[in-house]
VMD Tcl script that draws the C-alpha trace (Angstrom):
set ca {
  {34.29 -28.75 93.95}
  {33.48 -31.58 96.06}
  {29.83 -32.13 94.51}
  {31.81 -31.66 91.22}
  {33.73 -34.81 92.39}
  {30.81 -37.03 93.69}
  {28.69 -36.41 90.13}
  {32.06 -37.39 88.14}
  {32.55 -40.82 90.71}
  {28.88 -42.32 89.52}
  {29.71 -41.84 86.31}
  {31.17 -44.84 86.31}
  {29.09 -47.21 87.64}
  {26.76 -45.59 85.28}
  {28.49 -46.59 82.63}
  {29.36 -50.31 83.89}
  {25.80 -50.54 84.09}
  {25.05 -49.33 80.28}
  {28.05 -51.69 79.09}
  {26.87 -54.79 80.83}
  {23.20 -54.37 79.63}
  {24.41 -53.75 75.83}
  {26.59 -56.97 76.27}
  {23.11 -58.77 77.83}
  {20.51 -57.74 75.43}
  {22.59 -57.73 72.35}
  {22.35 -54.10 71.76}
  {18.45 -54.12 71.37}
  {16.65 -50.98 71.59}
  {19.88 -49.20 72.43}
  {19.70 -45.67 71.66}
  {23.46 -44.44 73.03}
  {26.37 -46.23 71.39}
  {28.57 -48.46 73.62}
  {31.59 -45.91 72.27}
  {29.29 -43.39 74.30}
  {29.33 -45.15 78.03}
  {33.31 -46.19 77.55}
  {34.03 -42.35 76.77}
  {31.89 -41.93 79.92}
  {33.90 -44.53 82.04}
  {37.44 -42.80 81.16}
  {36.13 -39.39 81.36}
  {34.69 -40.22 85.18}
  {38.03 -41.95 86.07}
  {40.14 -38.37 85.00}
  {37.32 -35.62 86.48}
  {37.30 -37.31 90.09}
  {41.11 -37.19 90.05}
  {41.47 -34.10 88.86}
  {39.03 -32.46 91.23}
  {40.39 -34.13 94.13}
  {43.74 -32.89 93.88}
  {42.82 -29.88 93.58}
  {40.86 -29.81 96.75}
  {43.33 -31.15 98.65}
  {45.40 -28.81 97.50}
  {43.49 -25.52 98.48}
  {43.07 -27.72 101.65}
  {46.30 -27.81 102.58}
  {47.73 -24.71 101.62}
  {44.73 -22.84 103.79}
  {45.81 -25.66 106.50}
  {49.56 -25.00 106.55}
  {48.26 -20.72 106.56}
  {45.96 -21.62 109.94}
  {49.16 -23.21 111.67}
  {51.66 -20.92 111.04}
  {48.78 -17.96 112.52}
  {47.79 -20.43 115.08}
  {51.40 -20.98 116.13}
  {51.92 -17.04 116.49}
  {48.90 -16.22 118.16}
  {50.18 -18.88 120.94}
  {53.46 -17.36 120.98}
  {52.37 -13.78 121.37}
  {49.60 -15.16 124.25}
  {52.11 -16.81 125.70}
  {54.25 -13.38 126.32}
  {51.12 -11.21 127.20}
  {50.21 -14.32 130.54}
  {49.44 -12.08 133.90}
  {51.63 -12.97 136.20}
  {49.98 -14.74 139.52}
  {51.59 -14.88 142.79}
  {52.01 -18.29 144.69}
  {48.75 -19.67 146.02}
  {50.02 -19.60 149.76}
  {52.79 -17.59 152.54}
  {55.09 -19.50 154.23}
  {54.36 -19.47 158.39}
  {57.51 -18.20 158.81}
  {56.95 -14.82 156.98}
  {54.03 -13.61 159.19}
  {55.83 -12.35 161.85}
  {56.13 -8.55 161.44}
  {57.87 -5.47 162.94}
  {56.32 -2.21 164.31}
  {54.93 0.29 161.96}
  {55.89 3.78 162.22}
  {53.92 5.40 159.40}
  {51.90 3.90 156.76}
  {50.84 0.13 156.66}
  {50.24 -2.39 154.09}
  {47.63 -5.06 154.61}
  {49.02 -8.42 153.12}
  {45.67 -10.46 153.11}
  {44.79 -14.39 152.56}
  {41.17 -14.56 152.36}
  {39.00 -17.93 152.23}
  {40.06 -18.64 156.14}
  {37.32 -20.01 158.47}
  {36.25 -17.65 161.88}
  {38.71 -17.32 164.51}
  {42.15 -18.19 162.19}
  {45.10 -16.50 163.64}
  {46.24 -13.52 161.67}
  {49.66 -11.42 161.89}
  {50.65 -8.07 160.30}
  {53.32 -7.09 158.09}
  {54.81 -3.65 158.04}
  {56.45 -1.65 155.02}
  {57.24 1.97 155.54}
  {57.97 4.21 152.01}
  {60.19 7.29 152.85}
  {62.95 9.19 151.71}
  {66.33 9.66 151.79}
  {69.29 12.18 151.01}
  {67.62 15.11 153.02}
  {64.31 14.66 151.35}
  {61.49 12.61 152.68}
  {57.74 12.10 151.16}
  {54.65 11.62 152.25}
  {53.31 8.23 153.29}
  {50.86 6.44 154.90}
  {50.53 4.02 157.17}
  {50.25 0.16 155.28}
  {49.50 -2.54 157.78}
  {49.69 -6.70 156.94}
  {47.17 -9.51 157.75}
  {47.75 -12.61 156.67}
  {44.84 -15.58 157.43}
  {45.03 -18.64 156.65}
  {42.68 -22.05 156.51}
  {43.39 -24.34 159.11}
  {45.23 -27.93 157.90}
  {45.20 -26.62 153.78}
  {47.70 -24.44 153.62}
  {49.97 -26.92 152.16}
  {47.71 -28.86 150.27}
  {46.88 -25.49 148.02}
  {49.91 -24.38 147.48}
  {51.31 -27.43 146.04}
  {48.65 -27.93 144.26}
  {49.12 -24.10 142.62}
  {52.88 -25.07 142.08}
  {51.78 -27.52 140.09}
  {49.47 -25.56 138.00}
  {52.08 -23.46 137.15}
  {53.87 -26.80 136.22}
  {50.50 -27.85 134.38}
  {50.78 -24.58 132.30}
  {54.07 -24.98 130.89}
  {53.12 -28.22 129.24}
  {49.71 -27.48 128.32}
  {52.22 -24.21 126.39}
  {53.98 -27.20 125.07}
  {51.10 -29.43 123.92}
  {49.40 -26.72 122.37}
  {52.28 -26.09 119.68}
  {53.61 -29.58 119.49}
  {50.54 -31.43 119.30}
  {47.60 -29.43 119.35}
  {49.10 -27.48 116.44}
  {49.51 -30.19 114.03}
  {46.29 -32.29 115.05}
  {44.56 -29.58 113.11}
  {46.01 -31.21 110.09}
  {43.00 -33.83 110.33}
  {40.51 -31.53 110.69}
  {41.11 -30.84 106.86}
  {38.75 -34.45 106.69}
  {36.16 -32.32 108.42}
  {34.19 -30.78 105.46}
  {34.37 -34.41 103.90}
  {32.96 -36.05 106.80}
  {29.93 -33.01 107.19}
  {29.53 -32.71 102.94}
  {30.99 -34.99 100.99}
  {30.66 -38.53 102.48}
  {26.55 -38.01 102.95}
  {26.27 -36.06 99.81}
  {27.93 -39.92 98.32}
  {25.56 -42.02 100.68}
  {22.58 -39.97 99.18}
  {23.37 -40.39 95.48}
  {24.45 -43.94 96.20}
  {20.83 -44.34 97.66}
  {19.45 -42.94 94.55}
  {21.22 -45.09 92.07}
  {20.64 -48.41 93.77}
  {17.03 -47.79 93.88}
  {16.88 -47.11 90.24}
  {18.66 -50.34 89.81}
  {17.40 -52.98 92.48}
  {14.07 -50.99 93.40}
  {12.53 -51.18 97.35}
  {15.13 -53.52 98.19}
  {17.83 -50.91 98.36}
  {15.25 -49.25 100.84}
  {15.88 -52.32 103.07}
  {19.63 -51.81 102.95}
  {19.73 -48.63 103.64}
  {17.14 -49.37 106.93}
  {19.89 -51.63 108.07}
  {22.72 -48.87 107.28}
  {20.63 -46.58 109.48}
  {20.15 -48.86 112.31}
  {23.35 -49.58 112.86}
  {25.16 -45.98 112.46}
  {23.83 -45.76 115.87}
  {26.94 -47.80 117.17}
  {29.75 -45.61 115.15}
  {27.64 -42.53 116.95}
  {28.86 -43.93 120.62}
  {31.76 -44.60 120.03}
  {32.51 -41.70 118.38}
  {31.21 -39.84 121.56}
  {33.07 -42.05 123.92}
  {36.27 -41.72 121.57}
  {35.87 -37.69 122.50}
  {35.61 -38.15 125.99}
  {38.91 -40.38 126.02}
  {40.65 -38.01 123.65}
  {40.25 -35.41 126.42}
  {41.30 -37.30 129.33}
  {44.74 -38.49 126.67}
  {45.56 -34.93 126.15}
  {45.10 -33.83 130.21}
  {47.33 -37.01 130.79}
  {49.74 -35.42 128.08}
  {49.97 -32.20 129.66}
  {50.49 -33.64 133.26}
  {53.52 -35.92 131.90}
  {55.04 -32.58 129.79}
  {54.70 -30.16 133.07}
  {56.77 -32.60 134.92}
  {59.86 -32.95 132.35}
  {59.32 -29.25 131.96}
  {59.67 -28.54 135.34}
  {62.71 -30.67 135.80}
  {64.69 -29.86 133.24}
  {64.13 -26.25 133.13}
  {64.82 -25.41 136.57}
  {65.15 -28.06 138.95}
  {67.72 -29.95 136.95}
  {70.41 -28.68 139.34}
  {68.52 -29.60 142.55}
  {67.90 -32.91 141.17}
  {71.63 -33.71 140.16}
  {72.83 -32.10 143.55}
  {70.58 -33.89 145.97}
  {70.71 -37.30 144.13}
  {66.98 -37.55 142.97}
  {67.46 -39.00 139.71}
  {65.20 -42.37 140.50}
  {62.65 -40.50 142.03}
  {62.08 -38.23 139.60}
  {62.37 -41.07 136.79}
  {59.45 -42.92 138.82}
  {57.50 -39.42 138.68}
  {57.59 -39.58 135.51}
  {57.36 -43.16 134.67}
  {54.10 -42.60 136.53}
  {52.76 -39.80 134.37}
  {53.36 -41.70 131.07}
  {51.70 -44.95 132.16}
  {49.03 -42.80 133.07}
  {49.14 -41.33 129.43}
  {49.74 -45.11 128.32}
  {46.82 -46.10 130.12}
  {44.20 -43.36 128.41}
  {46.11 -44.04 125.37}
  {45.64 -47.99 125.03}
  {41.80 -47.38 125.73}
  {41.38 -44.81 123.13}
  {43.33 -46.98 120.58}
  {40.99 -49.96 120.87}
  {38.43 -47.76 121.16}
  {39.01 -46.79 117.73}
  {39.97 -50.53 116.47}
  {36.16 -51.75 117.28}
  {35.06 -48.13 115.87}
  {36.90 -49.55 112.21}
  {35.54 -53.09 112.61}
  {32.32 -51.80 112.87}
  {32.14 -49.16 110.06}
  {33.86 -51.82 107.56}
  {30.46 -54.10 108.83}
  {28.11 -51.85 107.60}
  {28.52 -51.88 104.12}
  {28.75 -55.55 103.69}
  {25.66 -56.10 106.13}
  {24.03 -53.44 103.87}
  {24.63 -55.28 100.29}
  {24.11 -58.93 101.78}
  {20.55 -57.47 103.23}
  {19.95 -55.91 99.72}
  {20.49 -58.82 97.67}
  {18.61 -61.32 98.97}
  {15.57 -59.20 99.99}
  {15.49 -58.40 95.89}
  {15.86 -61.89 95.24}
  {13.90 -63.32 98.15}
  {11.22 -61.32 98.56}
  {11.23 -59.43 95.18}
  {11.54 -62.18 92.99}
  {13.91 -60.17 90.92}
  {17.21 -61.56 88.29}
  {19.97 -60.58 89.93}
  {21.66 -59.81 86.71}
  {25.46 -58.69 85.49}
  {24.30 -55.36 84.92}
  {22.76 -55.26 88.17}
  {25.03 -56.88 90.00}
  {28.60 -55.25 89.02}
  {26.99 -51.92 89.17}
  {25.53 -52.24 92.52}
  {28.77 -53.70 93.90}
  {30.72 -50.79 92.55}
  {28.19 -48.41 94.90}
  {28.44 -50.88 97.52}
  {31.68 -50.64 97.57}
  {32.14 -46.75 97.25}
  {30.42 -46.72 100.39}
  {32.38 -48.94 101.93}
  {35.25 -46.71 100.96}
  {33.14 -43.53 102.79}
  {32.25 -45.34 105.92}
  {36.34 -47.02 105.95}
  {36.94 -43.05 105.56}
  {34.57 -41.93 107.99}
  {36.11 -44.98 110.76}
  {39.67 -42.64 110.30}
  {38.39 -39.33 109.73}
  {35.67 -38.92 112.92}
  {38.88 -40.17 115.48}
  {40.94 -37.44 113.79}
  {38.24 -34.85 113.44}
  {37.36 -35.65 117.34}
  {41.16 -34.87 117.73}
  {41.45 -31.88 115.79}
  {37.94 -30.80 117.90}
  {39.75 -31.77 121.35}
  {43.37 -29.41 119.98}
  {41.16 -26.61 118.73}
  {38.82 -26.25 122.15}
  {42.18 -26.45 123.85}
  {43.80 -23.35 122.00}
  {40.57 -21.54 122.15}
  {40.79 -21.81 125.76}
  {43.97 -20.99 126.40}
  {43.70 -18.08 124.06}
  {39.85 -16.66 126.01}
  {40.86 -18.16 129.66}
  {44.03 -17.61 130.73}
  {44.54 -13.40 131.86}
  {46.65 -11.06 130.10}
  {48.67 -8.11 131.69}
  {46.60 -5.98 129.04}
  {42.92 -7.55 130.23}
  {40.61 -5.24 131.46}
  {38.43 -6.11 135.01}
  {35.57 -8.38 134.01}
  {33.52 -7.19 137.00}
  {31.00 -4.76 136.49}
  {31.74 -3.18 140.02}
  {35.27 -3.24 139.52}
  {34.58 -1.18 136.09}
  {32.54 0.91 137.67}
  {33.95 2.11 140.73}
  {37.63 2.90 139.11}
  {38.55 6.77 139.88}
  {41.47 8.91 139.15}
  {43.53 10.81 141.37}
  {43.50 14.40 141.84}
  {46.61 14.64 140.38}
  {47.60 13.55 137.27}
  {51.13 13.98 138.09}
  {50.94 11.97 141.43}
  {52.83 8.90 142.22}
  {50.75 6.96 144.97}
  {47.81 4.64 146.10}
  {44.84 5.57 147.97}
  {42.47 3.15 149.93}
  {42.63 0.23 147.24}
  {43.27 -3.54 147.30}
  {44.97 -5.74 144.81}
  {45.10 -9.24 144.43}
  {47.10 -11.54 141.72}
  {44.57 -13.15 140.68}
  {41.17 -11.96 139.09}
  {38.94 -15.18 139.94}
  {40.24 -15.10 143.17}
  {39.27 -11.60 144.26}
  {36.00 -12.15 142.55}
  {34.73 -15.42 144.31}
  {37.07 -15.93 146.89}
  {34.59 -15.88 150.34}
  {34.96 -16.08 154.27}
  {34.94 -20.14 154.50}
  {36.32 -20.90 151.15}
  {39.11 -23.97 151.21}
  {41.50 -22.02 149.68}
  {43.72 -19.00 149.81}
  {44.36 -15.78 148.03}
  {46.91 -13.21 148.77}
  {45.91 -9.26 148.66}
  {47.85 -6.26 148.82}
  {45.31 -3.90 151.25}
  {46.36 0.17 151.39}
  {44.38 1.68 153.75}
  {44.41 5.82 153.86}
  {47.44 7.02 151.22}
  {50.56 6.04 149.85}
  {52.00 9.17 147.90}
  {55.98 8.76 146.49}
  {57.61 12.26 146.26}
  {58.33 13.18 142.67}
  {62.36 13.95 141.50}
  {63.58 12.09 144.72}
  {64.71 8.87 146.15}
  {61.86 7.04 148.22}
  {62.81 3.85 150.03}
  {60.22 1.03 150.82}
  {61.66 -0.98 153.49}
  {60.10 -3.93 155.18}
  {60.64 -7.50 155.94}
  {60.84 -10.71 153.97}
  {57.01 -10.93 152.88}
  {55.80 -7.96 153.68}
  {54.41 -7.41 150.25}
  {57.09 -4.49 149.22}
  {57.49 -6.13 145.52}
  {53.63 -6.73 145.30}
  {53.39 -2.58 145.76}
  {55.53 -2.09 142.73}
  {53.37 -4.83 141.07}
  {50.62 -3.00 142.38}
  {52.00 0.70 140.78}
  {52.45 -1.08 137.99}
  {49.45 -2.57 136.87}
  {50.30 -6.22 137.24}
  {48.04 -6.78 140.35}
  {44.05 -6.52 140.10}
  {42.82 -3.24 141.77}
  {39.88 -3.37 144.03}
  {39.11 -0.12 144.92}
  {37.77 0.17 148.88}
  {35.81 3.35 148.64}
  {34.84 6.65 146.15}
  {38.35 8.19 146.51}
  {40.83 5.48 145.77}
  {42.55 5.36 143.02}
  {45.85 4.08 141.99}
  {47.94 6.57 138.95}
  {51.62 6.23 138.00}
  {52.44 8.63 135.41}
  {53.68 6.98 131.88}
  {54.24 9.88 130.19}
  {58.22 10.17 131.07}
  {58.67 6.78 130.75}
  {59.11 4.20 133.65}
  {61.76 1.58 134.00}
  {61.86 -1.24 135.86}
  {63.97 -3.06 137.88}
  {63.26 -6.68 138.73}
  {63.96 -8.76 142.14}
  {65.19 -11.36 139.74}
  {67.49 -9.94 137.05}
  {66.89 -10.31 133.57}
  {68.97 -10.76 130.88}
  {68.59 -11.09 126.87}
  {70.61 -13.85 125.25}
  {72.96 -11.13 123.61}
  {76.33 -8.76 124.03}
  {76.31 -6.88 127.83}
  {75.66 -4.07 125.58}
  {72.69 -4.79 123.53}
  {71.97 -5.71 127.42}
  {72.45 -2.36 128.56}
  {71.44 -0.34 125.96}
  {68.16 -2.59 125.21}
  {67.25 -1.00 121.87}
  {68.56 2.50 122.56}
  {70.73 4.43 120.44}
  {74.48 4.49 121.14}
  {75.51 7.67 123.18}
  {78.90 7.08 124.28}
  {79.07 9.41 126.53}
  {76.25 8.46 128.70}
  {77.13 4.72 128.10}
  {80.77 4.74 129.70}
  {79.52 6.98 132.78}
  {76.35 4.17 133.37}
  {79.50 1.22 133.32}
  {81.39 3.54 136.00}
  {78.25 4.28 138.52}
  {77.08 0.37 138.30}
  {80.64 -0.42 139.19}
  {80.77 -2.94 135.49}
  {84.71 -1.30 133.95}
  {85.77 -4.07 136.14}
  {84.35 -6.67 135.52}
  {84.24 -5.78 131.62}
  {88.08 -5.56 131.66}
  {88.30 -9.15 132.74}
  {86.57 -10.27 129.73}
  {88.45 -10.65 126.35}
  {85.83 -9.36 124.52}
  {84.74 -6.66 126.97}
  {81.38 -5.20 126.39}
  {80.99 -7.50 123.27}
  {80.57 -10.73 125.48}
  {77.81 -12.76 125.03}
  {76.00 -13.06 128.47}
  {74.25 -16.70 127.25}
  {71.25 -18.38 127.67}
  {69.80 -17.17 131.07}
  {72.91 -15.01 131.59}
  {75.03 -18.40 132.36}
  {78.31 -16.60 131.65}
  {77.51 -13.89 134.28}
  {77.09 -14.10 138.44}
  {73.74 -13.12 140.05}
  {75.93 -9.73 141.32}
  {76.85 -8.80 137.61}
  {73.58 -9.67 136.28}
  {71.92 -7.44 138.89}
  {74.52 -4.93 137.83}
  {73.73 -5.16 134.21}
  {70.32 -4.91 134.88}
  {70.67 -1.69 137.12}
  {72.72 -0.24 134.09}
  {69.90 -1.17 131.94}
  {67.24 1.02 133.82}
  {69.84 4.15 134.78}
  {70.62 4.06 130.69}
  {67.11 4.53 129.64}
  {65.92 8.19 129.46}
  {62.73 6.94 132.39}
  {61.41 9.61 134.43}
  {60.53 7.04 137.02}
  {62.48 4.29 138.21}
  {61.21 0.84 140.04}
  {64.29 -0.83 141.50}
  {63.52 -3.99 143.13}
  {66.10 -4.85 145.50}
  {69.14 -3.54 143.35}
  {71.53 -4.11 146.13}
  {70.57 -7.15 147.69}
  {73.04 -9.70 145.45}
  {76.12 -7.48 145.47}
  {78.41 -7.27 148.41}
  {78.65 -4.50 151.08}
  {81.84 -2.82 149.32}
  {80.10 -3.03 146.04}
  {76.38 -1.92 147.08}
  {78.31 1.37 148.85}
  {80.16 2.06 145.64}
  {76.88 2.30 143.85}
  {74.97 3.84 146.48}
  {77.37 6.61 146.34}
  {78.60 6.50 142.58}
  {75.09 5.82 141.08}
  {72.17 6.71 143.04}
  {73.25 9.76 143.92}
  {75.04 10.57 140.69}
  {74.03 13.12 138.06}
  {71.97 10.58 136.03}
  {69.95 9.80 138.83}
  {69.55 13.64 139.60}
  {65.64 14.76 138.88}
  {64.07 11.26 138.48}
  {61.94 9.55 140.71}
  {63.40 6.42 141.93}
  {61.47 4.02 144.37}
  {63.86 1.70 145.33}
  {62.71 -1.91 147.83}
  {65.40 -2.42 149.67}
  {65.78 -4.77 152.97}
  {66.11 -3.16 156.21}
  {69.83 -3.57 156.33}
  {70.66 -2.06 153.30}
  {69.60 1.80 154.53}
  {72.82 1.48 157.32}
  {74.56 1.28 153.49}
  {73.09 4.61 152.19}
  {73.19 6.09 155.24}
  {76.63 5.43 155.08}
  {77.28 6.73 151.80}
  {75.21 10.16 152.51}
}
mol new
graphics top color blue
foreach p $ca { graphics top sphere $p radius 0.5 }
foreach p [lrange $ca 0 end-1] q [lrange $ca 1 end] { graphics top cylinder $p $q radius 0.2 }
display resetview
């Protein structure tokens, strides 16, 4: 289509050409009527319209098509992100308590010979009469001296960093794809019209052209570095972007209270005034980068016709006639038109470049809860336990982060936490097992562990790691979760109705109360974030969520800790030792107060 195009634009300088020599020599010797080259003139005119809309148009349908995947794929990546613990521990959580059976092993590698370290202790058992087996799980913690700090503010603010680059992507990588439509015009078309432009003004002005297009040559060199410079600042714009977005992101999702509370309006508004002169700053360069980039391309062609013409009547001695002038100014100034083109359409292809390595990297680089070990010896040394059926973790590791447990070694600068089981950790099928520890002792990072969401690093031929899926498994977050909809879409999540079932989960979870202060009962909307709800309800809710669900296994992450002692004994009593509760496996983290509550309620 776009050859098509260029063969219908020269037919009109072809037939300026033919017109202006008829008028010159009278119509001597003319063999094709001047009828003939007007015909030609109109006809050129209509065929490179016509075949440039069209292309434009397949262009931008296919364009609008690649967003709208584009836009998807980044949602669903953006749902699918592993997620990483914080880079560092708090000195305040390495103190630990005596271990009675089993220990966990709560490890920050990278620490230099000679750190300090301090265990953690988290014992799994059980309660109501029945007890499993554990193991003994044991906590060290190292640290490098005087960077502690440093590293974990600096991985707070990748975290920050990754929000807006989440942003970027679909609100401005997204749509600078639209100029990478130019691309195929800038690769095909635009030389395909230099070369044919060539062609015709050597037929018409003979070597000379030759010397034009020398001087063309020699001086595309400068639109070549700038164009790689240009790149270079693109990137450093766009990093500059993402920097400024992570901060408003980061304030105004969740530290908007904090910052209203304590009065920190100005200082975040200098933050961010400084993050947006920085983007100013790469900004401003790239834009006059790309001024002296469009002075110099609309040079060319008018360097390249004023050395044409006077080498052909200089040095070739040759008329410079009407014919040969018009026609050869028409060229001239088609490319002209090309290299004004190429001045806008090389910034914006760079651009479109710059937006499309950025999604491909986000979509190959950033780790998935679905990703699969990239280490050969991790592959390799996976094993199963002996029983299928088994509920437990045998002499295996497990950090949050894959590139840390790969290349993290003794000296490194910064730290990685890991989850160490040494010996076994088995969790008694049908009953209630407790893991109780300490603030920090790593009891949510075993469930993370169980789970999958942790990278397992097996520590010799036996371990494994197994947590039967078949029955289902439902989990219980330390941070309750809520869907912007009724409390019982909340509850149900998907499941059919069974009344039944439903009114006895609202009476264990201790919820007819609370529902009967609402006006529209179960039917309320919970709101964004569960904003119409307190943290006790939404735990609740939550709780309700995972008993309603026909799970074999339940993970409860500290269930009880945001409800109040009378409320956390009603449940204890009413719900975790009620009849839906009865033959399901349910390892609950509590805090080591909380088992005085169940004791209680036994």
């Amino acid at each position: 289509m776009l050859t098509l195009e260029v063969v219908a634009s020269f037919l009109t300088p072809v037939a300026v050409n033919r017109i202006l020599h008829h008028l010159e020599t009278g119509g001597e010797d003319a063999i094709i009527r001047p009828w003939f080259w007007i015909l030609t003139f109109f006809t050129g005119l209509v065929a490179t319209t016509l075949t440039s809309g069209r292309y434009f148009f397949v262009v931008l349908r296919l364009l609008a098509q690649v967003q709208s995947t584009l836009t998807q794929l980044i949602f669903e990546h953006a749902l699918r992100i592993r997620l990483k613990a914080d880079g560092g521990i708090s000195a305040d959580k390495k103190e630990n308590s005596k271990d009675k059976g089993g220990t966990v092993t709560l490890t920050e590698t990278g620490a230099t010979a000679g750190d300090e370290s301090a265990r953690a202790s988290a014992s799994s058992e059980a309660t109501l009469g029945e007890g499993p087996s554990s193991s003994a799980e044991r906590g060290t913690e190292t640290s490098s001296k005087g960077r502690s700090g440093k590293t974990t503010t600096a991985a707070g603010r990748k975290d920050s960093s990754m929000i807006g680059k989440i942003n970027n992507l679909i609100s401005t990588d997204i749509n600078s794809l639209e100029a990478g439509k130019n691309f195929i015009l800038v690769v095909w078309y635009t030389p395909l019209q230099i070369a044919v432009s060539i062609v015709f003004l050597y037929a018409v002005l003979g070597w000379s052209a030759l010397v034009g297009v020398g001087t063309m040559i020699i001086m595309l060199f400068i639109p070549g570095f700038i164009s790689k410079y240009s790149h270079n600042l693109q990137v450093k714009k766009m990093a500059k972007s993402d920097a400024r977005v992570g901060v408003i992101s980061e304030v105004m999702g969740s530290a908007i209270r904090m910052v209203k509370l304590f009065g920190w309006e100005r200082r975040i508004s200098e933050r961010i005034d400084q993050k947006r002169q920085e983007e100013l700053h790469a900004l401003r360069r790239f834009r006059v980068l790309s001024l002296v980039s469009t002075i110099v391309n609309n040079l060319i062609p008018l360097m390249t016709m004023v050395v044409t013409f006077t080498t052909y009547a200089l040095a070739m001695k040759g008329e410079l006639t009407a014919s040969r002038v018009f026609s050869s100014m028409t060229v001239f100034q088609t490319l002209q038109g090309h290299f004004r083109g190429c001045t806008l359409c090389i910034p914006w292809c760079i651009q479109a470049k710059v937006g499309l390595d950025r999604i491909t990297d986000f979509l190959h680089k950033t780790e998935l809860l679905d990703s699969y070990a990239e280490s050969t010896q991790e592959q390799n040394t996976l094993s199963v336990s002996p029983n299928p059926d088994i509920i437990g973790i045998r002499e295996a590791s497990f950090a949050w982060d894959s590139e840390q447990a790969a290349n993290v070694t003794p000296g490194s600068s910064w730290r990685s936490f890991k989850l160490c089981v040494e010996n076994e950790v088995v969790f008694k099928r049908g009953h209630i097992n407790l893991i109780i520890g300490p603030t920090g002792c790593g009891k949510t990072s075993l469930l993370m562990a169980l789970l999958g969401e942790m990278h397992y690093l097996p520590m010799g031929p036996d371990s494994y790691v197994n947590l039967p899926r078949e029955g289902g498994v439902a989990y219980h977050a330390q941070e309750s979760w809520v869907l912007n909809e009724t409390i019982r879409n909340n509850i149900l999540f998907g499941s059919p109705l069974e009344q039944e079932r439903y009114d006895k989960v609202l009476w264990q979870c201790a919820l007819e109360r609370d529902l009967s202060l609402f006006d529209a009962g179960d039917q309320t909307e919970v709101g964004e974030r569960g904003v119409t709800l307190s943290g006790g309800q939404k735990a609740r809710i939550t709780l309700a969520r995972a008993i309603y669900s026909k799970a074999e296994i339940l993970l409860l992450d500290d269930v009880l800790a945001a409800l109040d002692v009378h409320t956390a004994q009603s449940i204890a009593e009413e719900c975790l030792q009620g009849d839906l509760v009865q033959g399901r496996t349910v390892i609950l983290v509590v805090s080591p107060i909380v088992p005085l509550v169940l004791s209680a309620s036994k």
